[in-house]
C-alpha angles and dihedrals in degrees: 000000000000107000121198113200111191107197087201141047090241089049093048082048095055101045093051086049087051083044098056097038085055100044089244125156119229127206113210122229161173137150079342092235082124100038094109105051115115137353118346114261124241101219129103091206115080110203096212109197103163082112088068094084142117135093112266099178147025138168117173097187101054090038103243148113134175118207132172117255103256089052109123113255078221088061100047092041083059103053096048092047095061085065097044094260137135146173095260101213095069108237107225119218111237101178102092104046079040089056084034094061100037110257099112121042112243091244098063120087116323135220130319084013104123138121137238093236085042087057092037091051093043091046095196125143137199128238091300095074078089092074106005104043121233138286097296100056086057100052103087095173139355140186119205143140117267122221081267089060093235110141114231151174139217132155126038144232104261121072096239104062126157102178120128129311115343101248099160091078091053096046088060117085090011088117096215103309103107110043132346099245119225117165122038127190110191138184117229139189137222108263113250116264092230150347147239138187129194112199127190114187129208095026114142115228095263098054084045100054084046087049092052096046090056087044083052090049093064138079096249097099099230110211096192141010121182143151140216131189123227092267096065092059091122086078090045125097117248098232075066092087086211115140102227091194100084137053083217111141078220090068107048131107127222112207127193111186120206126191144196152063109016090231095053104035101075094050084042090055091042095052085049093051086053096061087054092062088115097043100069133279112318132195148211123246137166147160137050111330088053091053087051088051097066098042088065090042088059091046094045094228091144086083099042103076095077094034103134129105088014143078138234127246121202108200120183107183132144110291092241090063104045094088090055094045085048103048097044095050089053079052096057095037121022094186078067109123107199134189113184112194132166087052094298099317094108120043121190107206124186120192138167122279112264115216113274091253091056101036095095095051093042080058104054095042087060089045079059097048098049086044091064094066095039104265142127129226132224127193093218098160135025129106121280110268083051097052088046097050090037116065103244094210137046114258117253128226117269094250094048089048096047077054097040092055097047093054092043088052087054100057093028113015100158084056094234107145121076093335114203092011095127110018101038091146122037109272088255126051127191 
């Protein structure tokens, strides 16, 4: 596969003009931990951009860096962590359940490798959406190269910014089919002083969803909510008294994370246990293997240690109605694994491989099922001949698609970046 690596925005420029002038596909990368999300894609050139890093500013006091799109997550973490900063919506990193369930090879990239374009792209957060929104709340400006291969600029670097379309909140989750991003100006937060989980064990899904919703009603500021079932206890602490051997309900735990101020936070997590009191009996827990819990929560790694021979569902639904989806898919299939973070409203569900005749029906069926309550269906994980025969994303409404193609013409008419990365399969299958 012939790989072009421009080591500057006007070469990069250049070589996607040549590329739509000569009807070449272009795939999209960067360090490569991504690579295998979603569909895969239908070009022979590889646009490597991984050249295009480096910080280029940072300004601590007014909360805000620009970087340019190749530069390592790890690099910029780092930095802001000297000054007690962080990205506040938590990016999660996807590389190791993606090598756990078979859709990256192990010898890829490996954990905590990814780049700032590649997050943005993606435009997935971590448990803190909860409190602190997603990706594209966050982008507060970009620079990048269109399918025409113009250069061009939106956005800003303030918070407050009235110029133009707000392109920043469609460039993230394209996925590389709009633009090649460059250049990206976030906003970032102080880091909390401190954290606190309450856990609850032996609560079903449902009582835990319920639980979540009255935590979410009060004042506390709640910063994560998630759920395992017995099952997941590897990833659990073992001050957590859980019994990880068995896949028994008796045996999950239900965590609410709260952050801030030292001298506020413990009042703050009292007054929220409180309000549980009708949910069960709640703890108090703090310090580094928590913390380390809900990393793995955000990357999803409870559900990577036993990867292989199934696939990785990705459902986004709202949070009410997460208990009832999960219950009812344990129901149907009792092999089922399950992880339920942002208080219900995003389900990971693991299952055993179909055979490859069947794929494409078990996956609409679970579309279905999702559908009913009122959720969609991503195929996130599951090795490359799966993720080709099985449509990756959910289909849109006829109306949405007929939207989401003109404004895709108008960035990238000739089709050239990531093609079929996200409409491999026609958006209705018999």
């Amino acid at each position: 596969m012939d790989v072009i690596r421009p080591d500057t925005e006007q070469a990069l420029a250049e070589a996607v003009t040549r590329a739509a002038a000569d009807g070449v596909r272009l795939r999209l990368l960067g360090t490569g931990t991504k690579a295998s999300l979603g569909a895969p894609v239908k070009a022979r050139v590889v646009l490597d951009v991984g050249a295009l890093a480096g910080v280029e500013e940072y300004e601590p006091e007014e909360l805000t860096f620009t970087a340019l799109a190749g530069t390592p997550l790890a690099e910029i973490s780092a930095m802001l962590a000297e000054r007690r900063q962080f990205l506040a919506f938590e990016p999660p990193d996807l590389a190791p359940v993606l090598v756990a369930f078979g859709a990256t090879e192990g010898d890829k990239a490996g954990a905590g490798a990814g780049t700032l374009g590649g997050m943005t792209a993606v435009g997935m957060a971590g448990p803190r959406q909860l409190l602190r929104w997603s990706v594209r709340d966050h982008l507060l400006g970009f620079t990048a190269v269109n399918g025409r291969g113009e250069l061009f600029k939106a956005g800003g670097k303030v918070v407050k910014n009235v110029t133009g379309y707000d392109l920043s909140k469609l460039m993230c989750g394209s996925f590389g089919t709009l633009s090649v991003l460059t250049r990206l100006t976030f906003r970032v937060l102080p880091m909390p002083e401190r954290s606190i989980t309450l856990i609850a064990r032996g609560l079903d899904a449902r009582r835990a969803v319920a639980a979540f919703a009255s935590a979410l009603n009060t004042p506390a500021e709640v910063s994560g909510a998630c759920w395992l079932p017995g099952g997941l206890g590897g990833e659990v602490p073992e001050d957590a008294g859980v019994n990880g051997a068995g896949a028994a309900e008796a045996h999950s735990l239900a965590c609410l994370r709260v952050e801030g101020f030292a001298q506020s936070l413990k009042s703050r997590a009292e007054m929220l246990r409180r309000a549980l009191r009708g949910h069960g009996a709640w703890d108090l827990r703090e310090g580094p293997a928590w913390d380390a819990l809900w990393a793995a929560v955000r990357d999803a790694r409870p559900l990577a240690a036993r990867g292989t021979g199934r696939w990785l569902w990705r459902i986004v639904l709202p949070a009410a109605a997460g208990g009832a989806l999960a219950a009812a898919l344990m129901a149907r299939q009792p092999d089922a694994e399950i992880l339920l973070d942002r208080a219900g409203g995003l389900i990971w569900l693991s299952l055993p491989l179909p055979e490859p005749g069947v794929a494409a029906k078990t996956a609409e069926r679970l579309r279905v099922l999702a559908g009913e309550h009122g959720g969609q269906a991503m195929l996130f994980a599951a090795p490359e001949h799966y993720r080709e025969i099985v449509r990756v994303f959910p289909p849109l409404p006829d109306g949405l698609a007929a939207l989401s193609e003109r404004v895709r013409a108008q960035f990238d008419p000739a089709t050239i970046l990531n093609p079929g990365i996200m409409d491999n399969l026609p958006p209705r299958m018999d």
